[in-house]
CHARMM internal coordinates of N, CA and C (Angstrom, degrees):
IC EDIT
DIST 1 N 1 CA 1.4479
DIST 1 CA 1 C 1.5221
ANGL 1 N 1 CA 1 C 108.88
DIST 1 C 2 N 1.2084
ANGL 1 CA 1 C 2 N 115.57
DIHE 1 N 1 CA 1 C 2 N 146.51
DIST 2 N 2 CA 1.3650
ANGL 1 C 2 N 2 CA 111.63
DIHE 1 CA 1 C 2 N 2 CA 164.79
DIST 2 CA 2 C 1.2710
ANGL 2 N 2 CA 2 C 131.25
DIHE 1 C 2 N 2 CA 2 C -85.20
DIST 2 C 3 N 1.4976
ANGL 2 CA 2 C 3 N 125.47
DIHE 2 N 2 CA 2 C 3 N 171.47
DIST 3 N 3 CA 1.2152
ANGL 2 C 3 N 3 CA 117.19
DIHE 2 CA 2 C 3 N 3 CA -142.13
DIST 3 CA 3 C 1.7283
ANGL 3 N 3 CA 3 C 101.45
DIHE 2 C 3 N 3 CA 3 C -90.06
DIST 3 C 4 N 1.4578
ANGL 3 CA 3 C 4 N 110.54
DIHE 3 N 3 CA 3 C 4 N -4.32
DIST 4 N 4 CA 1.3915
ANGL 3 C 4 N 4 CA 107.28
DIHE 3 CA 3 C 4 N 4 CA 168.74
DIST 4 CA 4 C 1.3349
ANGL 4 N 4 CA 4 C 122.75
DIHE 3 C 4 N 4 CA 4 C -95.28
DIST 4 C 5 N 1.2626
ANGL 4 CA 4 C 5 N 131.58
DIHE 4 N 4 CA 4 C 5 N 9.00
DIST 5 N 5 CA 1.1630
ANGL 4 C 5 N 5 CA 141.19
DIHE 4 CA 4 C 5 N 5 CA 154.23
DIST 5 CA 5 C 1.3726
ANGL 5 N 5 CA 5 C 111.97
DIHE 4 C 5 N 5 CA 5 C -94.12
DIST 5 C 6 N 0.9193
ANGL 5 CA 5 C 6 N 112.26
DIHE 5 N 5 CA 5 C 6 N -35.48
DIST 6 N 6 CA 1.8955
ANGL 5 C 6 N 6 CA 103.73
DIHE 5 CA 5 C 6 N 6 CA -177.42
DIST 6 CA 6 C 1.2997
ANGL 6 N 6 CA 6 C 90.51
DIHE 5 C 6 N 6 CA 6 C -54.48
DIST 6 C 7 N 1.2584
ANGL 6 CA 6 C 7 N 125.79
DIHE 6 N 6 CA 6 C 7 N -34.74
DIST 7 N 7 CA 2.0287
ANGL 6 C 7 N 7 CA 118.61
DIHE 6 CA 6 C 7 N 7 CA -152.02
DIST 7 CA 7 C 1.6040
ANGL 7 N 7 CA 7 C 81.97
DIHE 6 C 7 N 7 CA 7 C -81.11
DIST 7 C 8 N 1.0453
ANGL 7 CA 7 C 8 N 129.53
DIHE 7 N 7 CA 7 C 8 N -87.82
DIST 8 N 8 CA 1.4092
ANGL 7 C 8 N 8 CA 146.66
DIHE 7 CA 7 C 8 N 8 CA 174.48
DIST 8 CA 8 C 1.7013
ANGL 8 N 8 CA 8 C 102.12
DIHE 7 C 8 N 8 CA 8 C -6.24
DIST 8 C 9 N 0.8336
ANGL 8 CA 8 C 9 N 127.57
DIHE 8 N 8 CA 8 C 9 N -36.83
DIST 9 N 9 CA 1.5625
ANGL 8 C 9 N 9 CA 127.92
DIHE 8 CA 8 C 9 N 9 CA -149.27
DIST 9 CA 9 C 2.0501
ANGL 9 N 9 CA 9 C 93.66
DIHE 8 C 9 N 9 CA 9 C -116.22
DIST 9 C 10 N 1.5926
ANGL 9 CA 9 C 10 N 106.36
DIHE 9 N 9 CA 9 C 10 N -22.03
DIST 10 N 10 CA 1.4992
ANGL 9 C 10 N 10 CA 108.32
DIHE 9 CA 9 C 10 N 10 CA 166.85
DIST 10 CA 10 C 1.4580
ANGL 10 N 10 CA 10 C 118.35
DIHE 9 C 10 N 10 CA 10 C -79.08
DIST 10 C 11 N 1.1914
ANGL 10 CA 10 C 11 N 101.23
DIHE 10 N 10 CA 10 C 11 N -54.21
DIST 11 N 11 CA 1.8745
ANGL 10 C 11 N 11 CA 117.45
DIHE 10 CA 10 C 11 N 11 CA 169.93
DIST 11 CA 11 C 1.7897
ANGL 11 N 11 CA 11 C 93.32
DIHE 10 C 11 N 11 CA 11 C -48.32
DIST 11 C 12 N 0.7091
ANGL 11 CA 11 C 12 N 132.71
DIHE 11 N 11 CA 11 C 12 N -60.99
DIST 12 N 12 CA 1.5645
ANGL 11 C 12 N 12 CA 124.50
DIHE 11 CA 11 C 12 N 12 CA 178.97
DIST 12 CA 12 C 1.6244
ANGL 12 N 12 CA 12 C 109.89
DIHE 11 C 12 N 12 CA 12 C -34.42
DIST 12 C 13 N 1.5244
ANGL 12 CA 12 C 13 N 76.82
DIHE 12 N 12 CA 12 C 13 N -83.71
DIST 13 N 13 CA 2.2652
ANGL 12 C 13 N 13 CA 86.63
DIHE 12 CA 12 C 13 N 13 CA 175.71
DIST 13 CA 13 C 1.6455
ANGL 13 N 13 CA 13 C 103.43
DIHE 12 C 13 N 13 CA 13 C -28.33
DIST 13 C 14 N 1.1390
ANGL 13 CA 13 C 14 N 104.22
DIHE 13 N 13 CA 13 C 14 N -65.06
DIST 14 N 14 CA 1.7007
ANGL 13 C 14 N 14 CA 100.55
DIHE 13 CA 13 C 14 N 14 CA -170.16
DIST 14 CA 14 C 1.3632
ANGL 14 N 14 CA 14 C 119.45
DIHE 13 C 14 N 14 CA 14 C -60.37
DIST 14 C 15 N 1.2297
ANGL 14 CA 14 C 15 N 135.86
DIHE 14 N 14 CA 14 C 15 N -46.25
DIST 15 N 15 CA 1.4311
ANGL 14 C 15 N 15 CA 134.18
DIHE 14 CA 14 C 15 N 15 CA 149.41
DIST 15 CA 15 C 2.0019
ANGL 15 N 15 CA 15 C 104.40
DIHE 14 C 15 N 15 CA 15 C -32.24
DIST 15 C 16 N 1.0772
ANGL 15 CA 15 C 16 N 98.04
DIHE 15 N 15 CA 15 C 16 N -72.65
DIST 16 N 16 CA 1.8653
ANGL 15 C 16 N 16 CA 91.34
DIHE 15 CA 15 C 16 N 16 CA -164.87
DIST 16 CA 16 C 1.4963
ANGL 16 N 16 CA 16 C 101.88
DIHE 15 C 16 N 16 CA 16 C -39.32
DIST 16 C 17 N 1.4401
ANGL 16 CA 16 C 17 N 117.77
DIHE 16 N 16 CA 16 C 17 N -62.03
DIST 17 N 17 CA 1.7805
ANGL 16 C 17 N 17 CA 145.46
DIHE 16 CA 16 C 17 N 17 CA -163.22
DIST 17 CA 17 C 1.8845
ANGL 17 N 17 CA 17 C 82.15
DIHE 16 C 17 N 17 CA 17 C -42.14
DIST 17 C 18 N 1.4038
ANGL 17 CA 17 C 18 N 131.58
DIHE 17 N 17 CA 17 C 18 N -60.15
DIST 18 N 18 CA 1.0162
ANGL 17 C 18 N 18 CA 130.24
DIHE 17 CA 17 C 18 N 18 CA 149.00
DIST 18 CA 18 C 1.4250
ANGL 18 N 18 CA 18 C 151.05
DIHE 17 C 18 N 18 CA 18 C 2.86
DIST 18 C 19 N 1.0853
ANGL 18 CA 18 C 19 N 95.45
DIHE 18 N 18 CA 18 C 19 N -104.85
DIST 19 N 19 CA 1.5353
ANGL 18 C 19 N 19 CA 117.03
DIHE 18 CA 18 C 19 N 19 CA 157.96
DIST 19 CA 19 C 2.0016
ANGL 19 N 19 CA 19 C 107.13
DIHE 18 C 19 N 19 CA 19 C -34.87
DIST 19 C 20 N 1.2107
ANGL 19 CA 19 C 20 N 92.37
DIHE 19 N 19 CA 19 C 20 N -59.38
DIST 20 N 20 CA 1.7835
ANGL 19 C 20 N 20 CA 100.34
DIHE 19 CA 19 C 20 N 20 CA -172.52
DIST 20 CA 20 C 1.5934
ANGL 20 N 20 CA 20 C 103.09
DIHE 19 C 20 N 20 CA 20 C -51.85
DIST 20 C 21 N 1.3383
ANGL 20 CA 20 C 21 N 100.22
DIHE 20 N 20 CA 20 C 21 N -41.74
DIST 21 N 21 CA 2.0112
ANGL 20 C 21 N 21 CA 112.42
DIHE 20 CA 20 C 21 N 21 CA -163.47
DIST 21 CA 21 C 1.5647
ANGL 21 N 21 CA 21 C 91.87
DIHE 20 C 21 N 21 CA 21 C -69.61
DIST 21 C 22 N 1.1645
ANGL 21 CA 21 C 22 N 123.95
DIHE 21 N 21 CA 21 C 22 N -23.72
DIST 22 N 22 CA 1.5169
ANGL 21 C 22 N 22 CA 131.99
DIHE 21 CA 21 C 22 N 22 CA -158.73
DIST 22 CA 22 C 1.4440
ANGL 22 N 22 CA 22 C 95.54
DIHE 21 C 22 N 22 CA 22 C -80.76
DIST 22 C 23 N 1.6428
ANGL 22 CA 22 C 23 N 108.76
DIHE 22 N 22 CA 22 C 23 N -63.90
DIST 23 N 23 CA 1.1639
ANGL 22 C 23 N 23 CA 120.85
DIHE 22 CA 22 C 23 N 23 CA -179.24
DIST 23 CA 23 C 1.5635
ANGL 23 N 23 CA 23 C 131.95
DIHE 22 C 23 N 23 CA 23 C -46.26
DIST 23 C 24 N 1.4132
ANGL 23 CA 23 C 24 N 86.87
DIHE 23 N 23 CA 23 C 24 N -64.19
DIST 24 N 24 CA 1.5620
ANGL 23 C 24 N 24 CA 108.91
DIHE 23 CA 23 C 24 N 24 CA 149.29
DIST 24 CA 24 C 1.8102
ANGL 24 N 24 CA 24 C 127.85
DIHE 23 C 24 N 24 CA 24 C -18.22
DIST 24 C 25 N 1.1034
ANGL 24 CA 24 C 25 N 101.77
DIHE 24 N 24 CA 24 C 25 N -82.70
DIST 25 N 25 CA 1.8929
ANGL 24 C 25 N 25 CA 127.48
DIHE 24 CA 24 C 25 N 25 CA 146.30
DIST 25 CA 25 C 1.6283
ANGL 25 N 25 CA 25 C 111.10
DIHE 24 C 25 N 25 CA 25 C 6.25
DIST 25 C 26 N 1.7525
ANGL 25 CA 25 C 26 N 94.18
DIHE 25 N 25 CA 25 C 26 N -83.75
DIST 26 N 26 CA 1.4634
ANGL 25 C 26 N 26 CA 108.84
DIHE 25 CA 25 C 26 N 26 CA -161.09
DIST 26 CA 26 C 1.3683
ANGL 26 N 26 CA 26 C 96.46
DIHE 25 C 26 N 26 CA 26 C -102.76
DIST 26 C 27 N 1.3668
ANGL 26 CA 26 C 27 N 144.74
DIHE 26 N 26 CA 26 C 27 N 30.88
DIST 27 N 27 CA 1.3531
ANGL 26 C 27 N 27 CA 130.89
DIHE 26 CA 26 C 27 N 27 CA 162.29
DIST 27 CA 27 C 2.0608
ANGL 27 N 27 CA 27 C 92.09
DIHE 26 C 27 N 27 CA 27 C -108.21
DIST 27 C 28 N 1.3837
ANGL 27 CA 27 C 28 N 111.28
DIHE 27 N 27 CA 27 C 28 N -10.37
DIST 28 N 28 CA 1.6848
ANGL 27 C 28 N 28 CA 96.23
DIHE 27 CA 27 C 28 N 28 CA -176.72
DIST 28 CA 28 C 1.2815
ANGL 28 N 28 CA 28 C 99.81
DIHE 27 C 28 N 28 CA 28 C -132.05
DIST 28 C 29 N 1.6031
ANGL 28 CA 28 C 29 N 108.88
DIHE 28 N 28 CA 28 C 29 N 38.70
DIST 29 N 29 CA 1.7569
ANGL 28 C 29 N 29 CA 118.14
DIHE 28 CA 28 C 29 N 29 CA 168.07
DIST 29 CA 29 C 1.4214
ANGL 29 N 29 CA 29 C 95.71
DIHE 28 C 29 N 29 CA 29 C -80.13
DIST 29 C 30 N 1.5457
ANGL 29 CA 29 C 30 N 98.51
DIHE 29 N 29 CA 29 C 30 N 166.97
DIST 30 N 30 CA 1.3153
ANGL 29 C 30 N 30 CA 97.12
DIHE 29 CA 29 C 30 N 30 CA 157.83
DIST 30 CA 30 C 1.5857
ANGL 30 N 30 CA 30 C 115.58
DIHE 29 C 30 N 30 CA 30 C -87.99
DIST 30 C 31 N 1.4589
ANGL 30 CA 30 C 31 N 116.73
DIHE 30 N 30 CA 30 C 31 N -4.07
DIST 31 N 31 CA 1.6066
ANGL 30 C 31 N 31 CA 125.85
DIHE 30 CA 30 C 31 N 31 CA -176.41
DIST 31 CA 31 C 1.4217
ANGL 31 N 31 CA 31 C 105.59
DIHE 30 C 31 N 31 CA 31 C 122.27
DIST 31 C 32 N 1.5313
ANGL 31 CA 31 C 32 N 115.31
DIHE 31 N 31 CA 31 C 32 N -35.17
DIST 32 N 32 CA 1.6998
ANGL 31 C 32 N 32 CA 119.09
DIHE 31 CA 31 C 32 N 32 CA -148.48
DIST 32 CA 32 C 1.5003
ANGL 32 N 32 CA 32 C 91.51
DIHE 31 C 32 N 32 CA 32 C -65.15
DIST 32 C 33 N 1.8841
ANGL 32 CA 32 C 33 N 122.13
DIHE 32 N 32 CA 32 C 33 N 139.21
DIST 33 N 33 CA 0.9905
ANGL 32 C 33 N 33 CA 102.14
DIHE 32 CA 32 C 33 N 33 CA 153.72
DIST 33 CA 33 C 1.4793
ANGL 33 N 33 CA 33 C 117.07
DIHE 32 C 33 N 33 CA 33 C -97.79
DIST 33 C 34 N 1.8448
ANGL 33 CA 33 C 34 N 106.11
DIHE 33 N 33 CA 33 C 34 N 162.01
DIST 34 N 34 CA 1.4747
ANGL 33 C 34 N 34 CA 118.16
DIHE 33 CA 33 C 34 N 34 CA -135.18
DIST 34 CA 34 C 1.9425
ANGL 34 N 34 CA 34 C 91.15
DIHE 33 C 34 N 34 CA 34 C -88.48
DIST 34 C 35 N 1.3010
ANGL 34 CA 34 C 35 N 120.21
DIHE 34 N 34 CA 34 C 35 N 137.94
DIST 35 N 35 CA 1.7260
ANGL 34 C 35 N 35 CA 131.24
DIHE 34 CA 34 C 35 N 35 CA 179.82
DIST 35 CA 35 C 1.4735
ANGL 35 N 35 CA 35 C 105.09
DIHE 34 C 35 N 35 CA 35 C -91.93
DIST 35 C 36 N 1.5051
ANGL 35 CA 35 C 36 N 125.51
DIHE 35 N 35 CA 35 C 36 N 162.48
DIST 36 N 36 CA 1.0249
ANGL 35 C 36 N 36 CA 94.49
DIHE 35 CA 35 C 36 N 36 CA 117.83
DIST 36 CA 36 C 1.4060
ANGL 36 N 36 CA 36 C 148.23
DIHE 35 C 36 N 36 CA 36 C -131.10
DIST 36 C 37 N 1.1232
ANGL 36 CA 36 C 37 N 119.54
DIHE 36 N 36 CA 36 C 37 N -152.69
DIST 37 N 37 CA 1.8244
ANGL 36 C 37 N 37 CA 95.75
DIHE 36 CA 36 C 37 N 37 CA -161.44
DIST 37 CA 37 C 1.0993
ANGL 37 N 37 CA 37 C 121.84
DIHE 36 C 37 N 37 CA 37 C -71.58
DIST 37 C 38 N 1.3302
ANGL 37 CA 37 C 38 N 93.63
DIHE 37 N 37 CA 37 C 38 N 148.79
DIST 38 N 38 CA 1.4748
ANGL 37 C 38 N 38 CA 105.96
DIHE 37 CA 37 C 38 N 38 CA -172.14
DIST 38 CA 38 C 1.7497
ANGL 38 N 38 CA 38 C 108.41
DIHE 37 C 38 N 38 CA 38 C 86.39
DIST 38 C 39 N 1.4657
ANGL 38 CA 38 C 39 N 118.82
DIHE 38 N 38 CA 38 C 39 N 120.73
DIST 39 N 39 CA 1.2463
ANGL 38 C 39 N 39 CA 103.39
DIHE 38 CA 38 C 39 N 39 CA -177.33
DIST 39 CA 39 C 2.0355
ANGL 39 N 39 CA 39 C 94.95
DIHE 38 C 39 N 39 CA 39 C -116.17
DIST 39 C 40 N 1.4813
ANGL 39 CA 39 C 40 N 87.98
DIHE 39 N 39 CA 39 C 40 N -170.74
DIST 40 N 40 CA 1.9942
ANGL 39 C 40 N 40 CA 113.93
DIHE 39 CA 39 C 40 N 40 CA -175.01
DIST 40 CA 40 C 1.4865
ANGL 40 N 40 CA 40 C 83.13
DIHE 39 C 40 N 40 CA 40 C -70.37
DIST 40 C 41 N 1.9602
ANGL 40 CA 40 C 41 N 104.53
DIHE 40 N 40 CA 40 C 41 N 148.64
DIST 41 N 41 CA 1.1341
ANGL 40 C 41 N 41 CA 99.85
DIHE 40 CA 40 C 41 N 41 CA 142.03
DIST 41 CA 41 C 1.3670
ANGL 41 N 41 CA 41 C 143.90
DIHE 40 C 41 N 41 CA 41 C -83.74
DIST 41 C 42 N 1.6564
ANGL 41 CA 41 C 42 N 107.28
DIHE 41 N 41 CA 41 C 42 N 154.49
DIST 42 N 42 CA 1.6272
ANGL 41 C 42 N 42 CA 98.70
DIHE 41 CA 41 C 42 N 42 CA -179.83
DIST 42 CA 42 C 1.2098
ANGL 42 N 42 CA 42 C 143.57
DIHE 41 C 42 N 42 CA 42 C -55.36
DIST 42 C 43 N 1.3189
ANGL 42 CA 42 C 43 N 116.42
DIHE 42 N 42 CA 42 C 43 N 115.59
DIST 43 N 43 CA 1.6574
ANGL 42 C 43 N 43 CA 134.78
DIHE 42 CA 42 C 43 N 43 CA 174.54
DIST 43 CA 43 C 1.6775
ANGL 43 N 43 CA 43 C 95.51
DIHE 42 C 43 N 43 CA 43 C -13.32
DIST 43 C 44 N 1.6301
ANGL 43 CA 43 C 44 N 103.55
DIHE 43 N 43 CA 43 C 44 N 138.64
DIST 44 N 44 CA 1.0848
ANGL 43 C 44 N 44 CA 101.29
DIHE 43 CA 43 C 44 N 44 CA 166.11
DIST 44 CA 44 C 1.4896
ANGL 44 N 44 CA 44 C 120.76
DIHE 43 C 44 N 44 CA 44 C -77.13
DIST 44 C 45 N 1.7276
ANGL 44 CA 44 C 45 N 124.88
DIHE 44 N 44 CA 44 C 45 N 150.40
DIST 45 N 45 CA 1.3744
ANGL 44 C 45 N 45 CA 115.23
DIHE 44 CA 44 C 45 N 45 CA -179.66
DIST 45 CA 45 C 1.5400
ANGL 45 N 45 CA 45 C 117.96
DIHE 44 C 45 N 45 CA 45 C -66.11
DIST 45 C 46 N 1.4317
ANGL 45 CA 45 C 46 N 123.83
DIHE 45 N 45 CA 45 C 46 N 165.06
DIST 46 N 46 CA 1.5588
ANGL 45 C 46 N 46 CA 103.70
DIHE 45 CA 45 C 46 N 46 CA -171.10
DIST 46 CA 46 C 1.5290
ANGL 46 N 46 CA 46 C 103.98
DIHE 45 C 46 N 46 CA 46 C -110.12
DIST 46 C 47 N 1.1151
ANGL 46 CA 46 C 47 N 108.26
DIHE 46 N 46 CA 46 C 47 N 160.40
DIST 47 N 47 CA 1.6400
ANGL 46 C 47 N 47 CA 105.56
DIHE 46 CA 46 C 47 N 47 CA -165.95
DIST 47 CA 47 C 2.1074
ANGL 47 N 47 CA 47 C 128.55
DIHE 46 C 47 N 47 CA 47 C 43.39
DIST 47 C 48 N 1.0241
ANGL 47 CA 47 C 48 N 76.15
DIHE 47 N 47 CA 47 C 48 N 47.34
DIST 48 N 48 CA 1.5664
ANGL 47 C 48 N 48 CA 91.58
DIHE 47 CA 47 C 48 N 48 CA -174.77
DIST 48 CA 48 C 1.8305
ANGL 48 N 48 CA 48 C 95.24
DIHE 47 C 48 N 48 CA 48 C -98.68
DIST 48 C 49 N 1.5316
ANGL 48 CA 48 C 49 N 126.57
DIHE 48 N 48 CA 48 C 49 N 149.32
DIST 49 N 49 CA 1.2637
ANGL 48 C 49 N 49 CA 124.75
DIHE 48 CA 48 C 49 N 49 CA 176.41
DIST 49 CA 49 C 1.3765
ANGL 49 N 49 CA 49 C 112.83
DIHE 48 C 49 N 49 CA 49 C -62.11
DIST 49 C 50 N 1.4847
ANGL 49 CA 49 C 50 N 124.55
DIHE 49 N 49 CA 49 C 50 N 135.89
DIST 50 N 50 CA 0.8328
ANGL 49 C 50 N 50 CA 137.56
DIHE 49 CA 49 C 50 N 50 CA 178.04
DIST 50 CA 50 C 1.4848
ANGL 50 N 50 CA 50 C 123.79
DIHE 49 C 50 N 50 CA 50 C -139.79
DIST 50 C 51 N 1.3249
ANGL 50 CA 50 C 51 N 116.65
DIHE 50 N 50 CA 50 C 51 N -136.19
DIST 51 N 51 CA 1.5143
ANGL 50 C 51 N 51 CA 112.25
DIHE 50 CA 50 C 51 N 51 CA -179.08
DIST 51 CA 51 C 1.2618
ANGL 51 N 51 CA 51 C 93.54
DIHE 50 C 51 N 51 CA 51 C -107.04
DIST 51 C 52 N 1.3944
ANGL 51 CA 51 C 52 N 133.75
DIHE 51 N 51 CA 51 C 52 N 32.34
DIST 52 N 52 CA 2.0268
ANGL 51 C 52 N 52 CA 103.62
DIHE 51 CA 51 C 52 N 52 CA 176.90
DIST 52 CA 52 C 1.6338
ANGL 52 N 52 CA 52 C 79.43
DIHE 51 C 52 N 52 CA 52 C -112.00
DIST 52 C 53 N 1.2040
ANGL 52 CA 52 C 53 N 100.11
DIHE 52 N 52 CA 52 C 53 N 152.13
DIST 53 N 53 CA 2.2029
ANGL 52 C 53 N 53 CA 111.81
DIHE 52 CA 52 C 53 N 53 CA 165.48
DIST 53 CA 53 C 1.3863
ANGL 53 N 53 CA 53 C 100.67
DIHE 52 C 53 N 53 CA 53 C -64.13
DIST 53 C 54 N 1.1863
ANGL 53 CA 53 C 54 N 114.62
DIHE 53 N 53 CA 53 C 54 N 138.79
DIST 54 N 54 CA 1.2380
ANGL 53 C 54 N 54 CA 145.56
DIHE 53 CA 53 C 54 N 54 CA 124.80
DIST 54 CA 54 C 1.7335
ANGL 54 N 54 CA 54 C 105.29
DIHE 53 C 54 N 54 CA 54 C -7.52
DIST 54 C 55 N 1.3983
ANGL 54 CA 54 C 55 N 118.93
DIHE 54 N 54 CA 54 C 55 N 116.34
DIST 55 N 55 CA 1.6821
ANGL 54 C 55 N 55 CA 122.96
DIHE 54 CA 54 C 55 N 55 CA -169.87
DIST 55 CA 55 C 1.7635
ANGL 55 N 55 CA 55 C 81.70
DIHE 54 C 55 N 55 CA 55 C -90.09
DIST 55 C 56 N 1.5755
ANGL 55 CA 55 C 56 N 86.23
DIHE 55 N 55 CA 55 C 56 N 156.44
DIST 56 N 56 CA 1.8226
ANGL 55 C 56 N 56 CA 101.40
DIHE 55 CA 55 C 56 N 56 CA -171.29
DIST 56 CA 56 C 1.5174
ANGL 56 N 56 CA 56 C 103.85
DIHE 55 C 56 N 56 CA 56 C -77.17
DIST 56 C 57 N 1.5415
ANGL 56 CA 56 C 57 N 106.89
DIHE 56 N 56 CA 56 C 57 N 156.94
DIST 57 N 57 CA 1.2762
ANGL 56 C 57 N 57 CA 100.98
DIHE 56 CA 56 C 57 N 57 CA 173.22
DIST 57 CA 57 C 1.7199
ANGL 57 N 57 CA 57 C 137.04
DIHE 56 C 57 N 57 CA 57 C -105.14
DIST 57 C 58 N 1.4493
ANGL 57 CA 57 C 58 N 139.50
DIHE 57 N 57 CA 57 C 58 N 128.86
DIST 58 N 58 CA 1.2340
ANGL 57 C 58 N 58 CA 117.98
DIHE 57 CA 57 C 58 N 58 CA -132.71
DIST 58 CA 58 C 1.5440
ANGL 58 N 58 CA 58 C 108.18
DIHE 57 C 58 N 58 CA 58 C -79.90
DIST 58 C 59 N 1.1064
ANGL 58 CA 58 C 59 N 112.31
DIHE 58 N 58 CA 58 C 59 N 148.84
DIST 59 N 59 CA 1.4933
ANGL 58 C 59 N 59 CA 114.97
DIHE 58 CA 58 C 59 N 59 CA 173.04
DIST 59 CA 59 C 1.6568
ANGL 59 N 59 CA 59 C 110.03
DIHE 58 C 59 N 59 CA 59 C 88.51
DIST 59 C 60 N 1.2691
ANGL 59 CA 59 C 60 N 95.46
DIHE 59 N 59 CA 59 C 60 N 5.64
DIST 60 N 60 CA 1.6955
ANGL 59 C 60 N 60 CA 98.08
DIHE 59 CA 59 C 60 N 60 CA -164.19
DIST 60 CA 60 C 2.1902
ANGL 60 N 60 CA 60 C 93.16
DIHE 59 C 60 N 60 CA 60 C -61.45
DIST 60 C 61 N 1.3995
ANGL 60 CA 60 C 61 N 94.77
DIHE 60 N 60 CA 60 C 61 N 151.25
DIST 61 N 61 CA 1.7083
ANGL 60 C 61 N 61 CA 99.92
DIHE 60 CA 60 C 61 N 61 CA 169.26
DIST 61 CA 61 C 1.8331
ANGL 61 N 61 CA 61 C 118.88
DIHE 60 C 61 N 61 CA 61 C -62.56
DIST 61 C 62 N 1.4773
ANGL 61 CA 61 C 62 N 111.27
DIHE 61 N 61 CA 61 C 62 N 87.92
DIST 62 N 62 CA 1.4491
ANGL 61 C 62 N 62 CA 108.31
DIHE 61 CA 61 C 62 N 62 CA 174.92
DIST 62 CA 62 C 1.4353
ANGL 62 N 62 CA 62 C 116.50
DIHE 61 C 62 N 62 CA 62 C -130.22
DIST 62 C 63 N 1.2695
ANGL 62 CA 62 C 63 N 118.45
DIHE 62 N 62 CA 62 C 63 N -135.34
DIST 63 N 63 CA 1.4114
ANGL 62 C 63 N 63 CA 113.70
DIHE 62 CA 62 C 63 N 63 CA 168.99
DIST 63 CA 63 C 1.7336
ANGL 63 N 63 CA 63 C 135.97
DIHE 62 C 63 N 63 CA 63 C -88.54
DIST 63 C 64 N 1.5130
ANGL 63 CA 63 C 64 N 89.01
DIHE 63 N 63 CA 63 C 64 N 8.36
DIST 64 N 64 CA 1.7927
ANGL 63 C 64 N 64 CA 78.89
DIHE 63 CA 63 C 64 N 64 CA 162.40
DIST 64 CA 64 C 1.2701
ANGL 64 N 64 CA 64 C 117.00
DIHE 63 C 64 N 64 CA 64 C -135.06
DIST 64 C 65 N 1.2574
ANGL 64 CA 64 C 65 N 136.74
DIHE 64 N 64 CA 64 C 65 N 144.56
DIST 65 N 65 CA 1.5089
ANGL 64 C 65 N 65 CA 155.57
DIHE 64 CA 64 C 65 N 65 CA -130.91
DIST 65 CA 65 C 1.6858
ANGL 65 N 65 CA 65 C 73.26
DIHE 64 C 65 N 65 CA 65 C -65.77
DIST 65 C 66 N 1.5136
ANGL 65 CA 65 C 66 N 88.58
DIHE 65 N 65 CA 65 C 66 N 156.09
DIST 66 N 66 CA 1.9052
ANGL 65 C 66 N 66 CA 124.93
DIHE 65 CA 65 C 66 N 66 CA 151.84
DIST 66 CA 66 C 0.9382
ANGL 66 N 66 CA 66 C 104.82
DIHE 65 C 66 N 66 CA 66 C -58.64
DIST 66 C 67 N 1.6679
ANGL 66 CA 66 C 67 N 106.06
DIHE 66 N 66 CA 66 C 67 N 144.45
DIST 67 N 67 CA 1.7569
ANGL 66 C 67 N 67 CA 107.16
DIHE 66 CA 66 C 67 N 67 CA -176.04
DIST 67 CA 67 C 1.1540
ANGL 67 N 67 CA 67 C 113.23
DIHE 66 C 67 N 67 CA 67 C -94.86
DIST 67 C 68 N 1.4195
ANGL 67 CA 67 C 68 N 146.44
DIHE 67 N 67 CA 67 C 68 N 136.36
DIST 68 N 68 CA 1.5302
ANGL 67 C 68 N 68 CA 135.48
DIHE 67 CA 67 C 68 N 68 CA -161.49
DIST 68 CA 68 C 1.0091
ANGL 68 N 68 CA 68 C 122.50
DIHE 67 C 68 N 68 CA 68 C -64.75
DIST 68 C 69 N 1.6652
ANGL 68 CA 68 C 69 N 139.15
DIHE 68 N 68 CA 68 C 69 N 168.60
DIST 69 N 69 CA 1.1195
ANGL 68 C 69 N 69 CA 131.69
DIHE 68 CA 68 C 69 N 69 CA -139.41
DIST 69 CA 69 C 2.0772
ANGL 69 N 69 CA 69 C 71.46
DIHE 68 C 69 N 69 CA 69 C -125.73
DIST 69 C 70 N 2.1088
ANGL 69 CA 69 C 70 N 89.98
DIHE 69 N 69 CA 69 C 70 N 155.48
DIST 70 N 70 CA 1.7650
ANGL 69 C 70 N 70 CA 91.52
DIHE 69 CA 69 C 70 N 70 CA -152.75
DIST 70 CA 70 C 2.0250
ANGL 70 N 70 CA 70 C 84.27
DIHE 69 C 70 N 70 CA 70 C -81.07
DIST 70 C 71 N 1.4344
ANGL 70 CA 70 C 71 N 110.56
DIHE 70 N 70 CA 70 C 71 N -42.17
DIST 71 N 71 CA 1.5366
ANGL 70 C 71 N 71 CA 98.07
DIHE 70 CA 70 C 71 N 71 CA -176.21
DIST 71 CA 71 C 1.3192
ANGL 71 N 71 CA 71 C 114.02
DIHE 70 C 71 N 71 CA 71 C -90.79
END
COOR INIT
IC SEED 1 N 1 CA 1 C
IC BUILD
């Protein structure tokens, strides 16, 4: 064989040897994908109480008249 097929025909083996190890891998995972240690902290929740006030509520009973009724 020539010497550009031997290479050609190794790069193969190593791709398959590959692929199989790959295969191999994730068919006898347990699924988890792998971290590493130590992770980010957690996202804050959204709209959770905090420091902004409470937005007013409309129509609430205060100082300016009730809004008229349409009929």
């Amino acid at each position: 064989m020539s010497r550009k097929l031997v290479v050609v025909l190794f790069v193969m083996v190593v791709l398959v040897a590959a692929m199989g190890l790959r295969t191999m891998v994730t068919a006898h995972g347990d699924g988890s994908v792998m971290m590493a240690a130590g992770s980010a902290p957690a996202p804050p929740t959204p709209y959770k109480a905090g420091s902004a006030p409470a937005p007013p509520t409309p129509y609430r009973a205060g100082s300016a008249p009730a809004p008229p009724t349409p009929y």
